[in-house]
N, C-alpha and C positions, 0 to 999 in steps of 0.2 A: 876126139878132143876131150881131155879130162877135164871135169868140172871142179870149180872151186866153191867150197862151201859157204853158206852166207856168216856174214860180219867175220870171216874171216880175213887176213892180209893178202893182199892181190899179189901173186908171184909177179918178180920183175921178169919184163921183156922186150926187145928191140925190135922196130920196125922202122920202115924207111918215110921220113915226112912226103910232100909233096913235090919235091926237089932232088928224093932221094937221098938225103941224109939221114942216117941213124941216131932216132930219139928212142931211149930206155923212158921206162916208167922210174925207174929213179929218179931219173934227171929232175923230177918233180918233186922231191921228195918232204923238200922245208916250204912248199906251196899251202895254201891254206885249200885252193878249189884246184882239181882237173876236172876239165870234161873230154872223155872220149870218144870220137866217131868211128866207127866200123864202116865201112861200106863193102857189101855184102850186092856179091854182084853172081846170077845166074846165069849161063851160057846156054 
C-alpha cells in the first residue's frame, strides 16, 4: 500500500458502507468534519 504524505490531500476512494453501498471520499467533499473507521481485522 503506498503512503500518502502528511498535510497533503487524501486521494479519493470507494468502499462499500455497511449495507454494501458505494461511498467515495468525495462524496464528502463540502463537509466541514469526516471521520473515518477502518476495521482492520486478522485471520
Amino acid at each position: 500500500m503506498s503512503r500518502v504524505a502528511l498535510d497533503a490531500v487524501a486521494p479519493d476512494f470507494t468502499l462499500p458502507d455497511f449495507t454494501g453501498n458505494p461511498v467515495s471520499l468525495s462524496d464528502f467533499r463540502d463537509c466541514k468534519h469526516v471521520l473515518l473507521v477502518f476495521n482492520r481485522t486478522f485471520v
